[in-house]
Backbone as a printed PyTorch tensor [residue, N CA C, xyz], in Angstrom:
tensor([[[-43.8200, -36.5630,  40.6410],
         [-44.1860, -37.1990,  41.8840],
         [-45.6130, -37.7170,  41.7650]],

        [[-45.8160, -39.0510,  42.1120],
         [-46.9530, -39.7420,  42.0730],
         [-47.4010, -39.7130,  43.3650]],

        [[-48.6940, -39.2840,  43.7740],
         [-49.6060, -39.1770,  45.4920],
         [-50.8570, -40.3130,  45.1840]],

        [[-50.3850, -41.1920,  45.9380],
         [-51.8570, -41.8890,  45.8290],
         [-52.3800, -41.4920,  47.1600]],

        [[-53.8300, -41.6310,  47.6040],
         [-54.6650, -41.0580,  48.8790],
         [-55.3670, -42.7120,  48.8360]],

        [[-55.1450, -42.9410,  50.3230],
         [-55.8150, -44.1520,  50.7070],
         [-56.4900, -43.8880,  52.0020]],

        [[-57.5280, -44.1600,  51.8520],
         [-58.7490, -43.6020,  52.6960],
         [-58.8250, -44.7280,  54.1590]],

        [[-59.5500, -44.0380,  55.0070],
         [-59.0140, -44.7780,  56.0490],
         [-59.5060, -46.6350,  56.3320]],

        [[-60.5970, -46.5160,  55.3830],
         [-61.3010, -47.6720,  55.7880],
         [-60.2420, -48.6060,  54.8270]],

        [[-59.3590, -48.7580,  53.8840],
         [-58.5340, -49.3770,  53.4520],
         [-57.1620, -49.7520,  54.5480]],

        [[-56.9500, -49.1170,  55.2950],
         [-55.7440, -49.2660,  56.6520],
         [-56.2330, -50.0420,  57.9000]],

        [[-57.4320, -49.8550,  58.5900],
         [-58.0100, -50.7350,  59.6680],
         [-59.3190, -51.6060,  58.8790]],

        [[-59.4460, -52.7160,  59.3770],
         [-60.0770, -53.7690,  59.3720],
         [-60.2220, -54.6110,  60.5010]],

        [[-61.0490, -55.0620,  60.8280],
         [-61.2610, -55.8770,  62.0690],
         [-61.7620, -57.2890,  61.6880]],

        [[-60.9110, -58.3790,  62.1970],
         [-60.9290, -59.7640,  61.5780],
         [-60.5340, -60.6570,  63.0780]],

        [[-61.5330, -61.6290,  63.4290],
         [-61.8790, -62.2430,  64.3920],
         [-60.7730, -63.4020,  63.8160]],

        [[-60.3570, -63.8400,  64.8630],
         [-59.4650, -65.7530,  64.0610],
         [-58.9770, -65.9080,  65.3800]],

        [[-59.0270, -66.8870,  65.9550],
         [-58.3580, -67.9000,  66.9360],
         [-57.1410, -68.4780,  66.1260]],

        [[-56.0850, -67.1700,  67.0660],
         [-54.7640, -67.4630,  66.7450],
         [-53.6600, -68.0720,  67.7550]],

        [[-53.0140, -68.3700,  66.9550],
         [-51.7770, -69.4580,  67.7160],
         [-50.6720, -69.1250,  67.6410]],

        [[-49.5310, -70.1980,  67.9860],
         [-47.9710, -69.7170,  67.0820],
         [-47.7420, -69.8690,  66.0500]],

        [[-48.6290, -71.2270,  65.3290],
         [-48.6160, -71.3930,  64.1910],
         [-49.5550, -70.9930,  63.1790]],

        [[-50.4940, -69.4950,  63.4910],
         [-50.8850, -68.6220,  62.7460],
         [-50.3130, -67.6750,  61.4660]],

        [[-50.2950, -67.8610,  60.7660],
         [-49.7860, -67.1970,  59.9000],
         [-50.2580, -65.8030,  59.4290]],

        [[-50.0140, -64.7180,  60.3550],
         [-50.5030, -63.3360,  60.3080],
         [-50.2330, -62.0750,  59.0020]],

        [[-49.2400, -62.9440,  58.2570],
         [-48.2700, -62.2140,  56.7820],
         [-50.0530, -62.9340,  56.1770]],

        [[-50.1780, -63.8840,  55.9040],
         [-50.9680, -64.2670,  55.4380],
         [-52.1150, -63.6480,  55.2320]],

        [[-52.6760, -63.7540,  56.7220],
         [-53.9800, -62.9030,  56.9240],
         [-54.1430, -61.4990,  56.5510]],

        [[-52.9660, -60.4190,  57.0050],
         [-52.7720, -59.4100,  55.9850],
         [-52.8290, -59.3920,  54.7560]],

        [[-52.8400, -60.2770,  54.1470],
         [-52.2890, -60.4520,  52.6170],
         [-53.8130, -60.4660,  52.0800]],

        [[-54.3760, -61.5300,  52.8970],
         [-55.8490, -61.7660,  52.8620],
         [-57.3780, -60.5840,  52.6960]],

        [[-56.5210, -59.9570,  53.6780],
         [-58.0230, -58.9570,  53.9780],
         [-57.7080, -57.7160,  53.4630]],

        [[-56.0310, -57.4260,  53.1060],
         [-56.1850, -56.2410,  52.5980],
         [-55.0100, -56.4650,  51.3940]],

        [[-55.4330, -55.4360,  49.9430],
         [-54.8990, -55.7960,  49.0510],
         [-53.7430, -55.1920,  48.8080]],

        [[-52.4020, -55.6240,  49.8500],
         [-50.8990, -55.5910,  49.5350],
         [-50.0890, -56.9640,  49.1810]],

        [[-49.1530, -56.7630,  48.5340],
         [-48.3810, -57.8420,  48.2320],
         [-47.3960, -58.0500,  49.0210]],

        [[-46.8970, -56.5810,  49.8150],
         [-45.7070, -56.7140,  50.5350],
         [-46.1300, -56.5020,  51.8310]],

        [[-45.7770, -56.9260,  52.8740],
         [-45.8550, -56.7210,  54.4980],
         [-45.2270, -56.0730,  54.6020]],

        [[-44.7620, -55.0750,  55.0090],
         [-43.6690, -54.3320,  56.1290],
         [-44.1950, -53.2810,  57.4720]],

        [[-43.6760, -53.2530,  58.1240],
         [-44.2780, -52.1990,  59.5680],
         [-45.2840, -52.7050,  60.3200]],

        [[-45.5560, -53.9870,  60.2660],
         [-46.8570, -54.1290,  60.8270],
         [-46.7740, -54.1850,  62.3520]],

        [[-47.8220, -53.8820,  62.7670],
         [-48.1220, -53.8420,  64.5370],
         [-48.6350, -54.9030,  64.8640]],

        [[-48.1010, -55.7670,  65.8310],
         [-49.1720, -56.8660,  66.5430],
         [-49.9440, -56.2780,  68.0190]],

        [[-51.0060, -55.9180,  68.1330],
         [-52.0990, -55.2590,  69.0440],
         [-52.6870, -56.4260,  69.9940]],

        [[-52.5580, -57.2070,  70.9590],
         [-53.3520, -57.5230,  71.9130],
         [-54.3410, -57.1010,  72.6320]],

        [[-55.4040, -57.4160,  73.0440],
         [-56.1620, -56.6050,  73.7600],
         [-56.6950, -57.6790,  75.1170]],

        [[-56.8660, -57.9670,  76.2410],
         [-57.9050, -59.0960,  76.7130],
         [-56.8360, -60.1430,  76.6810]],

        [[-55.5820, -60.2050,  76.6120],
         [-54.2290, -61.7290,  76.1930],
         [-54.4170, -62.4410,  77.5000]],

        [[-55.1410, -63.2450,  77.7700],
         [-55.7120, -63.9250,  78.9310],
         [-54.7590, -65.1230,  78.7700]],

        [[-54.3970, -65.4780,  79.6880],
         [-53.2790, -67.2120,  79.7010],
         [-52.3800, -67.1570,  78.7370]],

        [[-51.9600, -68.2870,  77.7440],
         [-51.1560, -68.3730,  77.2600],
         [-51.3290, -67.4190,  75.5740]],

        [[-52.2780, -66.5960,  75.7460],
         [-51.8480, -65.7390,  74.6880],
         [-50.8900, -64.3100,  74.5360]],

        [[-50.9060, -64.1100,  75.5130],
         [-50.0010, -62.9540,  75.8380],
         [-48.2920, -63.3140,  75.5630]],

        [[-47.9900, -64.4720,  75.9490],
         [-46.7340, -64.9140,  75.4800],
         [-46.6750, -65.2070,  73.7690]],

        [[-47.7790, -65.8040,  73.7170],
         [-47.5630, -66.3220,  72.0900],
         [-47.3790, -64.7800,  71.2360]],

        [[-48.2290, -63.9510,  71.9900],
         [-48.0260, -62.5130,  70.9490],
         [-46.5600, -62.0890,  70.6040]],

        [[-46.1070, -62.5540,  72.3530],
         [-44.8090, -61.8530,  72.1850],
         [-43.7030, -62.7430,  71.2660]],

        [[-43.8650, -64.5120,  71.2240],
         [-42.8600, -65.0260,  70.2270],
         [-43.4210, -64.4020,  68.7470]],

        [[-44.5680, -64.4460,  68.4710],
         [-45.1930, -64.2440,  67.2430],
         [-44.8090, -62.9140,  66.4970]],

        [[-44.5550, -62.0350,  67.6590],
         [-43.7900, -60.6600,  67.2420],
         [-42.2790, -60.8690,  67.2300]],

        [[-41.7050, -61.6810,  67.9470],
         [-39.9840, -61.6220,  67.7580],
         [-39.7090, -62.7920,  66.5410]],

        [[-40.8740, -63.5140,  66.2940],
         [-40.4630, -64.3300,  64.7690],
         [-40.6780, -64.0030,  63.3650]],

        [[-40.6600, -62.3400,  62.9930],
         [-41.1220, -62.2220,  62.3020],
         [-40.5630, -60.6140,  62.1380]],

        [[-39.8640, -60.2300,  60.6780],
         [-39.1720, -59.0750,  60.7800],
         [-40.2580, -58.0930,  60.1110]],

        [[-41.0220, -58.3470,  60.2150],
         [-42.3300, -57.3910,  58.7830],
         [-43.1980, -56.4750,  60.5590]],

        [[-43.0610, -57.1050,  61.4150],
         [-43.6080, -56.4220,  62.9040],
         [-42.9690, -55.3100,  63.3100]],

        [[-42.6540, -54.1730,  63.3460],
         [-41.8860, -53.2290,  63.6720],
         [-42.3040, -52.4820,  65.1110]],

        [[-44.2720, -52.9840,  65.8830],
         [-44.3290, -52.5860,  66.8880],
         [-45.6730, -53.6080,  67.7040]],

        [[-45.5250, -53.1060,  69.0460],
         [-46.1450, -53.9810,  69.6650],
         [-46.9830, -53.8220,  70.3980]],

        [[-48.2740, -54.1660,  70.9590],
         [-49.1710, -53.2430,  72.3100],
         [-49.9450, -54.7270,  72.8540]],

        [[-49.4500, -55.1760,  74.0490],
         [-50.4640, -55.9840,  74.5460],
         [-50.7730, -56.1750,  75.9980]],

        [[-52.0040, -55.6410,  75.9200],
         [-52.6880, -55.3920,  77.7480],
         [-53.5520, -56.7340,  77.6380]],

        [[-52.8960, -57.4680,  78.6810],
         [-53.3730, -58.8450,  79.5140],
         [-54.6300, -58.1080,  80.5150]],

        [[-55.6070, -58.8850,  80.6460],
         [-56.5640, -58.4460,  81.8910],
         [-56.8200, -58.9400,  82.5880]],

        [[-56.4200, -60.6710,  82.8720],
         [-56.3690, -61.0470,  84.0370],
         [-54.6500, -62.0040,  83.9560]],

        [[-53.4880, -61.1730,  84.3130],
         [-52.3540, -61.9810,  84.1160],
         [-52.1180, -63.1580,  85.4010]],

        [[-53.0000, -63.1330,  86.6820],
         [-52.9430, -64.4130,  87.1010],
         [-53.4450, -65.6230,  86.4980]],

        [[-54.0770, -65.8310,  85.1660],
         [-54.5440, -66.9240,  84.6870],
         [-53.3030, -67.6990,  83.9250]],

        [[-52.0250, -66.5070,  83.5940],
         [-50.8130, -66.6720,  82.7330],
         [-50.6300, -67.6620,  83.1500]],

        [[-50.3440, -69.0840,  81.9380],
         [-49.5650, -70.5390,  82.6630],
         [-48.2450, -70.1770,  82.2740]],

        [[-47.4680, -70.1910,  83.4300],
         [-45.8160, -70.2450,  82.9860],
         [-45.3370, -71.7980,  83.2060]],

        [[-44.1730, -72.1410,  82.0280],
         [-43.5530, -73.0940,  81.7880],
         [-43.1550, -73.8240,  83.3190]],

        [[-42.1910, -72.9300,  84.1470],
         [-41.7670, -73.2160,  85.4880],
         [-42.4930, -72.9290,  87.0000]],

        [[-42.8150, -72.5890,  86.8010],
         [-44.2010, -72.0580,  87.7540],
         [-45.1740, -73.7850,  88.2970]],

        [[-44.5980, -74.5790,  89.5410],
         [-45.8540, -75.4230,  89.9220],
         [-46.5920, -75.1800,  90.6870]],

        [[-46.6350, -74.5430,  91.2050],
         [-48.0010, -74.1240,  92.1750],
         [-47.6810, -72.3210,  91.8970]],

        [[-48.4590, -71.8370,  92.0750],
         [-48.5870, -70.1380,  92.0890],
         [-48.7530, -69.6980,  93.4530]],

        [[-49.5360, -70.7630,  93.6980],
         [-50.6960, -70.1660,  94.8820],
         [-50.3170, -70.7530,  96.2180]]])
């Protein structure tokens, strides 16, 4: 039996990017930390103000390497919905 020990500062990293739908997040993993394969990854929101809170959520259902999800919106009246013409 082979044990490798990977210390914690190799598992979290914190990386700023103005992301979209057409972000490529396999990527950016790939980028900042040295795996070849994706699997299990978490998409974490924090602050998903307007139309990012939705994009998290297609960005997590397009993609089978995501296995979990956490995203707290903090102001969800700013959310633009598709059908929605007046709110107010």
């Amino acid at each position: 039996m082979i044990v490798t020990e990977i210390s914690n500062s190799a598992l979290y990293k914190q990386v700023t990017v103005f992301v979209t739908q057409q972000t490529n997040l396999l990527n950016l993993v790939k980028e900042h930390f040295d795996y070849e394969e994706c699997k299990h990854l978490a998409v974490a929101g924090l602050h998903t103000c307007r139309d990012l809170a939705p994009a998290c959520f297609r960005i997590f259902a397009s993609k089978e390497e995501f296995s979990s999800m956490t995203n707290i919106g903090c102001c969800y009246h700013l959310v633009e919905e598709e059908n929605v013409r007046n709110p107010f």
